[in-house]
VEXDREN-2710 file (C-alpha; in Angstrom, 1 decimal):
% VEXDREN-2710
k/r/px/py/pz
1/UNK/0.0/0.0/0.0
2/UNK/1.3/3.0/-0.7
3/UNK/2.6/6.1/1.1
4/UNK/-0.7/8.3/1.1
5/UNK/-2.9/5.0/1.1
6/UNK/-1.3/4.5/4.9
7/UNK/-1.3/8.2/5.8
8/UNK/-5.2/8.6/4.8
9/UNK/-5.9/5.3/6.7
10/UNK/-3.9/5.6/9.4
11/UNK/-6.8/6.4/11.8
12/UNK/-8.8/3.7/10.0
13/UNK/-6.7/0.5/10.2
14/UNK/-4.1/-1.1/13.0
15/UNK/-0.8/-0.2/13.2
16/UNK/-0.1/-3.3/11.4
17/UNK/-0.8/-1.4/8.3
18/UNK/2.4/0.6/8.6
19/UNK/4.4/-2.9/8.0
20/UNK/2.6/-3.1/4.4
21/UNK/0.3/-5.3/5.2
22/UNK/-2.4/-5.5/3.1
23/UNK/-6.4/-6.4/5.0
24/UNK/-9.5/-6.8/3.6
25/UNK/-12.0/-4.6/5.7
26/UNK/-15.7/-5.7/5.7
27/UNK/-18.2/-3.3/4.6
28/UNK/-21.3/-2.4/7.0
29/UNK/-22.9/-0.5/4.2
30/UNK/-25.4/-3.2/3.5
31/UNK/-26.5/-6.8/3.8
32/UNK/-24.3/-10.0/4.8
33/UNK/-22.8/-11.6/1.0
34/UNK/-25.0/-14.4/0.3
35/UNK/-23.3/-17.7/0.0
36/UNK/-24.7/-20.7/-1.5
37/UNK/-23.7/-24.4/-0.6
38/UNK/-22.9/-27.4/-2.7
39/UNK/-22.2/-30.6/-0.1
40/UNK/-19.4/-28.9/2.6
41/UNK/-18.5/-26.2/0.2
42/UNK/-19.7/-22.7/0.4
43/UNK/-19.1/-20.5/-2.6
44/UNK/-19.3/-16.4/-1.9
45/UNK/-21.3/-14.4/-4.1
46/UNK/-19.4/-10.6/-4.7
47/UNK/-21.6/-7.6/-4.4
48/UNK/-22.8/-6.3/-7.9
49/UNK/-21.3/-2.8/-8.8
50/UNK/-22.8/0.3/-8.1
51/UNK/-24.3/2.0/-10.3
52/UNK/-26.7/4.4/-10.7
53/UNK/-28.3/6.3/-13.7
54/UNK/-30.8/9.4/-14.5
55/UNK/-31.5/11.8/-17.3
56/UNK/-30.9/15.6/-16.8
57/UNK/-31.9/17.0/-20.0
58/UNK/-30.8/15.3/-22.3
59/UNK/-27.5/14.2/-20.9
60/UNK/-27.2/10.8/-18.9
61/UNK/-26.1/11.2/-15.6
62/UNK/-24.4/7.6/-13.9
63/UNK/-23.4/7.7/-10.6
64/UNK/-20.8/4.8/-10.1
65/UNK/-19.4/3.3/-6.6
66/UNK/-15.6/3.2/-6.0
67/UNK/-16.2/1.4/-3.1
68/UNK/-16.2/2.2/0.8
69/UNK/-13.9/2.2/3.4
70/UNK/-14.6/2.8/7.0
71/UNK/-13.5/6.1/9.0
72/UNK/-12.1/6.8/12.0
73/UNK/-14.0/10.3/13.0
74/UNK/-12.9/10.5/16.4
75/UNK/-9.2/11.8/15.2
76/UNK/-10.5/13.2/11.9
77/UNK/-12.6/15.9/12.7
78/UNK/-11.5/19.2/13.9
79/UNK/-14.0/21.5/15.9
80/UNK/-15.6/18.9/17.8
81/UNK/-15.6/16.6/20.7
82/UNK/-15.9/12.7/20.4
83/UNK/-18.9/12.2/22.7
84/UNK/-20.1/14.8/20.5
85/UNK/-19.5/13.2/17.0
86/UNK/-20.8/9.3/18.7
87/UNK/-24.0/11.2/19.0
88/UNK/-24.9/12.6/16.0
89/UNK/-23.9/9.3/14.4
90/UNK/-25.9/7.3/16.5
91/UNK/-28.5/9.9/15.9
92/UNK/-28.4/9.0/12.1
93/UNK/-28.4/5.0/13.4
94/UNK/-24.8/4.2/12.7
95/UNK/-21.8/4.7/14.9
96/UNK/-17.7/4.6/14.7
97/UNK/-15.7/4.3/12.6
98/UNK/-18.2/5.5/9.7
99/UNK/-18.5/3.2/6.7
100/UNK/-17.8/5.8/3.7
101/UNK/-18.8/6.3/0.5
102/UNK/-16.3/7.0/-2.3
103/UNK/-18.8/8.3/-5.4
104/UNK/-17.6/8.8/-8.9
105/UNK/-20.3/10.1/-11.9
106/UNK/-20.7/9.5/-15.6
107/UNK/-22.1/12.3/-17.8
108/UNK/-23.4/11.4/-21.5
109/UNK/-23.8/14.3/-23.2
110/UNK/-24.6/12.5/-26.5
111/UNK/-20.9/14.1/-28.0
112/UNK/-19.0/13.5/-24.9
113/UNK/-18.5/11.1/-22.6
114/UNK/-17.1/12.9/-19.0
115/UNK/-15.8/11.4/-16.0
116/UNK/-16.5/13.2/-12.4
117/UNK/-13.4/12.1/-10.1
118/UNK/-11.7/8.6/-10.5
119/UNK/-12.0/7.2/-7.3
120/UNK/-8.8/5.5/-5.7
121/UNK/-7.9/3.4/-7.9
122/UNK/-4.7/1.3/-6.2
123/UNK/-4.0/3.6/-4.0
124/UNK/-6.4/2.3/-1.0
125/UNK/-4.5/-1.7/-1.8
126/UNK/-7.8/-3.7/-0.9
127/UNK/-10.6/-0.7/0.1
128/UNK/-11.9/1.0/-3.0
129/UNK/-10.7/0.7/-6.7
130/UNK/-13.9/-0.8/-7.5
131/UNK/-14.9/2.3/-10.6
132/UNK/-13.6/0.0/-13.3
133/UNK/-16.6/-2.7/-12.5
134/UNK/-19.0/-0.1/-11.9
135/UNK/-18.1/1.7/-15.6
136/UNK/-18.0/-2.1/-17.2
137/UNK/-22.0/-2.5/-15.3
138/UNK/-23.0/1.2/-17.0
139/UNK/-22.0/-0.2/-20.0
140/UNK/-18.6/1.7/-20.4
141/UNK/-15.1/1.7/-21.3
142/UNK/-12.3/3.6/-20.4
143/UNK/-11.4/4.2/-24.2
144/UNK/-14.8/5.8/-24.2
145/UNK/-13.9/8.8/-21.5
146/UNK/-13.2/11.9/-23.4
147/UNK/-12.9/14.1/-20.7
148/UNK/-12.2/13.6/-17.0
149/UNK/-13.3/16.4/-14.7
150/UNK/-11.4/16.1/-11.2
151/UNK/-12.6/18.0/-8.1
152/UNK/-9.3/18.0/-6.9
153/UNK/-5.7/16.2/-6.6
154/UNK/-6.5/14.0/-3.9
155/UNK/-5.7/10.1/-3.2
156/UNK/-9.3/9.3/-3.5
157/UNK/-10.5/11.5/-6.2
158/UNK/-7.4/11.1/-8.9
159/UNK/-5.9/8.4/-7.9
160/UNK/-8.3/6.4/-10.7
161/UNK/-6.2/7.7/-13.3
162/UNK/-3.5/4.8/-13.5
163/UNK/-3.7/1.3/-13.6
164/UNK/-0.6/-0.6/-13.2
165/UNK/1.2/2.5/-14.1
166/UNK/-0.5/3.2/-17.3
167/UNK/-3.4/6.2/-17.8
168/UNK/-6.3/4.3/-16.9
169/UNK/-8.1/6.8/-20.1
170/UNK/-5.7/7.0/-22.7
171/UNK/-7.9/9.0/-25.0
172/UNK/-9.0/11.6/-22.2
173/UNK/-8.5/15.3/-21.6
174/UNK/-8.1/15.6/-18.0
175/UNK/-9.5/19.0/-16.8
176/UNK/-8.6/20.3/-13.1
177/UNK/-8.1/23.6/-11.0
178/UNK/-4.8/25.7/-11.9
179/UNK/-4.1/26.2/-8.3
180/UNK/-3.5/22.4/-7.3
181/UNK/-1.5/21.2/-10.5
182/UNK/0.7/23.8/-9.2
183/UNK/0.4/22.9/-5.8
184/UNK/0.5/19.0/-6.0
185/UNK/3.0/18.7/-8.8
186/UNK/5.7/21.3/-7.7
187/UNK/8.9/19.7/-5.4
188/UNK/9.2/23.4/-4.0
189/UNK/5.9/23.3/-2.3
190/UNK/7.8/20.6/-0.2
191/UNK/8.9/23.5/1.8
192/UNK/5.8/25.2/1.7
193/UNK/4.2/22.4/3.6
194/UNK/3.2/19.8/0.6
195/UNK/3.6/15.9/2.0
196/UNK/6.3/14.1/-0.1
197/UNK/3.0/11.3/-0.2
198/UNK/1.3/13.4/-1.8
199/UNK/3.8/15.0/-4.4
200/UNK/4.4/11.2/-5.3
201/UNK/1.0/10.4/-6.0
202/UNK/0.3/13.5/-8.4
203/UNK/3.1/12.6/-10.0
204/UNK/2.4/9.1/-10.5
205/UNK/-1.5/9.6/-11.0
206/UNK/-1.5/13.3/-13.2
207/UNK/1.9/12.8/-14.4
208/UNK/1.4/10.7/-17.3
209/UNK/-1.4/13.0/-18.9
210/UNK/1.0/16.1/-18.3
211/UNK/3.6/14.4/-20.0
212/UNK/1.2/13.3/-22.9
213/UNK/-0.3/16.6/-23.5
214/UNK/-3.6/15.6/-22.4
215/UNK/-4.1/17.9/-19.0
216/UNK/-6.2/21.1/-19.8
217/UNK/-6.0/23.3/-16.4
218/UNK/-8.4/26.0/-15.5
219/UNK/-8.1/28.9/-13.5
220/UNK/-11.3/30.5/-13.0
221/UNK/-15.1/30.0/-13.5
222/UNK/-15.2/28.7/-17.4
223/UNK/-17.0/26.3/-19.9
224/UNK/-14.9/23.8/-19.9
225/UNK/-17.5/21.7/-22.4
226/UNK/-21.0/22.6/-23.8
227/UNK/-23.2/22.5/-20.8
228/UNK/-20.5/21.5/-18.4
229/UNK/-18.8/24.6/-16.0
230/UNK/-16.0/24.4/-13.6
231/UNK/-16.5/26.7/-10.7
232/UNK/-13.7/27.5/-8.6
233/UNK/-14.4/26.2/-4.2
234/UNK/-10.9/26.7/-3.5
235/UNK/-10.5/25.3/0.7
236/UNK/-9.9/21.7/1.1
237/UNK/-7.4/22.0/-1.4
238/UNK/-6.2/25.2/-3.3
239/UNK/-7.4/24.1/-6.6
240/UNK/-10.8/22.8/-5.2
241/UNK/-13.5/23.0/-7.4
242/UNK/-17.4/22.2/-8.3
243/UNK/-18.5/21.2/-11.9
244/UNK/-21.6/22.5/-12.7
245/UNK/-24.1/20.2/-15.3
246/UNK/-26.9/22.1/-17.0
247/UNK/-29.0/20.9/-19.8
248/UNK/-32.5/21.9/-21.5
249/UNK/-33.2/24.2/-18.0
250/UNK/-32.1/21.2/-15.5
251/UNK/-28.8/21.1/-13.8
252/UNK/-26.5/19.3/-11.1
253/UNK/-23.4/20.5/-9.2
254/UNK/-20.7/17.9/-8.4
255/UNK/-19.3/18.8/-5.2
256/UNK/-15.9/16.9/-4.2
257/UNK/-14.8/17.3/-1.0
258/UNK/-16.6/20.2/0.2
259/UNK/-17.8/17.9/2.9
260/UNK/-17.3/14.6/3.9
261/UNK/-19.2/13.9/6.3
262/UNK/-22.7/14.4/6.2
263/UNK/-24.0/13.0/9.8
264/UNK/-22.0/15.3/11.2
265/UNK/-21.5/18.8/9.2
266/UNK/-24.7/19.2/8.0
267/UNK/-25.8/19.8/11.0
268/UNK/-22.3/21.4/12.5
269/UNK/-20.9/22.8/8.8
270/UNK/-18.1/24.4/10.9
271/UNK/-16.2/21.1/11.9
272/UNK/-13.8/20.4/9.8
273/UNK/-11.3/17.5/8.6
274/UNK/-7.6/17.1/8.9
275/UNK/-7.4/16.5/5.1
276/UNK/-8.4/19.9/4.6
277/UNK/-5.3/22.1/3.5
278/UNK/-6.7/25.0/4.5
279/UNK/-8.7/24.8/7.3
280/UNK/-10.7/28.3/7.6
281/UNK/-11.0/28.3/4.2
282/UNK/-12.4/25.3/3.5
283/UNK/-15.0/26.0/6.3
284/UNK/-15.9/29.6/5.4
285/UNK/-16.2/27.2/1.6
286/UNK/-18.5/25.6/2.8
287/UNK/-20.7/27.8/4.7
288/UNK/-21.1/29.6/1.5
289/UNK/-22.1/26.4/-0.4
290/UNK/-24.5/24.9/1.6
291/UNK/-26.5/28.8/1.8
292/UNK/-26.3/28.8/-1.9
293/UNK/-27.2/25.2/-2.6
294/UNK/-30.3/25.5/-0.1
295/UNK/-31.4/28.8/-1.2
296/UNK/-31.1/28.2/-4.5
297/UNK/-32.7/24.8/-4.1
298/UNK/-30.2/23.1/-6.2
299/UNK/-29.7/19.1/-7.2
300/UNK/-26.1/18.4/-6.4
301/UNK/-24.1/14.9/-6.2
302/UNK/-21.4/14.2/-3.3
303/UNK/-18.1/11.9/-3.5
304/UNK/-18.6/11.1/0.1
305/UNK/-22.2/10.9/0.8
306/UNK/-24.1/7.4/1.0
307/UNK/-24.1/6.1/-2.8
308/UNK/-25.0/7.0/-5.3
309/UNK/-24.6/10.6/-3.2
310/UNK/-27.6/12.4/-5.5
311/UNK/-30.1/15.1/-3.7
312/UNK/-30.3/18.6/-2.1
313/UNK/-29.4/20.3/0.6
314/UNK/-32.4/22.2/2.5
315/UNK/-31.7/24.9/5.6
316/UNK/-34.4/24.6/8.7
317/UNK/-34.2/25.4/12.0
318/UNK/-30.8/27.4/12.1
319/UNK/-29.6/23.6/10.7
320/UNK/-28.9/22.0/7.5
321/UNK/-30.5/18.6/6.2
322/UNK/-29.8/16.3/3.1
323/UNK/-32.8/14.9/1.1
324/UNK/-31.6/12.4/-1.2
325/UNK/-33.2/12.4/-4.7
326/UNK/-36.5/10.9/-5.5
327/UNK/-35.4/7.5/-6.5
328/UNK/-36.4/6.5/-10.2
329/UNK/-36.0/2.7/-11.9
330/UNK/-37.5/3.5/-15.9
331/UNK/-36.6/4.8/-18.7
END
């Protein structure tokens, strides 16, 4: 596993992890794997792949699972007590360590086919890295990507890119903020408090499309494709940012990482996470999201929420609460 792997589950796994061990973790997210038994053998049935699809317009939205891992809150969050965090967790009928969503999304536009984070790819060793089965399931390829949109240079949100040390979308333009190729993929910004992990990771993960020609940065609000708008939510990471998804008057905002834990900062939006490079920014970020998405009512899908992650965000009570979308199985 490798260096960012142990450093982002570090608070999830046993110090046995540090010796490169490599552990299967069981999920909680949902029933018990169904086994079948022929005379003494049992035979275990895998989960199918998530996936998840809608229309918006006329583009096809397709929210695909990456997997979960579970999380360690209690050294995590930043701003709040754990007696305080086992509360509102058992309030929402789970507890400690939080099985977490990683959430990737498909959009079809008809003339391009985009990619909305990667997931972790090999990163994770045994947890995650499932987006390849969950594309295969929605009836995808990887040669088909034309465009992959990434939140932001994180372990679980670029980390997709490579298989094996090869671009995982070899005929993909990868779009992402200005702010973190020049954060994640400088060696100065060692100095300016970048983790060698991380540098390492960009490299291996963003690299190969820099070196191929194939990374398209942008540095402010733009079109980046017809219909499709990157919006700058610079915070958790100086590059952060939303994609918005409009078509024939409907639209959806791809949030990343401007939360990650919903039992918890939904209600509290102040607390924040250690992975959060900027700490007051990322919670003054999302203060200002979560007004805007309420206000403005607005459908929005989130890498960390319960898969497939699709609803809005409404304010009530001085609080904020998630409603997930209506779900819909037809064409």
């Amino acid at each position: 596993m490798r260096n960012h792997a142990r450093f982002y589950l570090a608070t999830i796994l046993t110090a046995a992890l540090f010796t490169g061990a490599t552990y299967s973790l069981p999920s909680t997210a949902g029933p018990a794997p169904q086994t079948s038994t022929v005379g003494a053998a049992s035979t275990h049935k895998p989960a199918l792949a998530g996936v998840y699809a809608f229309n918006l317009g006329k583009f096809r939205i397709i929210a695909l699972s990456d997997g979960t891992l579970p999380l360690d809150l209690h050294p995590l969050l930043r701003g709040i007590s754990p007696k305080q965090i086992d509360a509102l967790l058992q309030r929402g009928f789970t507890r400690n360590p939080l099985e977490t969503s990683i959430n990737a999304y498909l959009v079809d536009t008809g003339s391009h086919v985009v990619l909305v984070d990667t997931g972790a790819g090999e990163l994770f060793g045994s947890v995650g890295g499932k987006l390849p089965e969950s594309l295969a399931a929605a009836g995808y390829e990887p040669a088909q990507i034309s465009d992959v949109l990434i939140t932001h240079i994180h372990t679980d949100h670029s980390g997709g890119l490579v298989r094996s040390g090869q671009m995982m979308f070899p005929n993909a333009t990868i779009h992402v903020g200005q702010a973190d190729v020049d954060f994640f993929l400088d060696r100065a910004n060692l100095e300016k408090g970048l983790k060698p992990a991380h540098l390492e990771e960009a490299l291996k993960t963003v690299g190969p499309y820099q070196r191929a020609g194939k990374l398209k940065p942008f540095a402010a609000q733009s079109e980046i494709l017809p219909g499709i708008t990157a919006i700058p939510t610079p915070g958790h990471t100086p590059g952060h940012s939303f994609f918005r998804v409009v078509s024939e008057g409907e639209s959806i905002d791809f949030w990343g990482d401007i939360m990650h834990v919903g039992l918890i900062q939904f209600s509290r939006p102040e607390v924040t996470i250690t992975f959060d490079v900027n700490q007051n920014a990322a919670r003054a970020q999302r203060l200002e999201q979560f007004e805007t998405a309420a206000s403005e009512q607005r459908l929005s899908a989130v890498a960390h929420l319960p898969f497939p992650g699709i609803g809005h965000i409404r304010r009530e009570a001085g609080r904020y609460e998630w409603v997930p979308a209506q779900y819909r199985n037809r064409d």
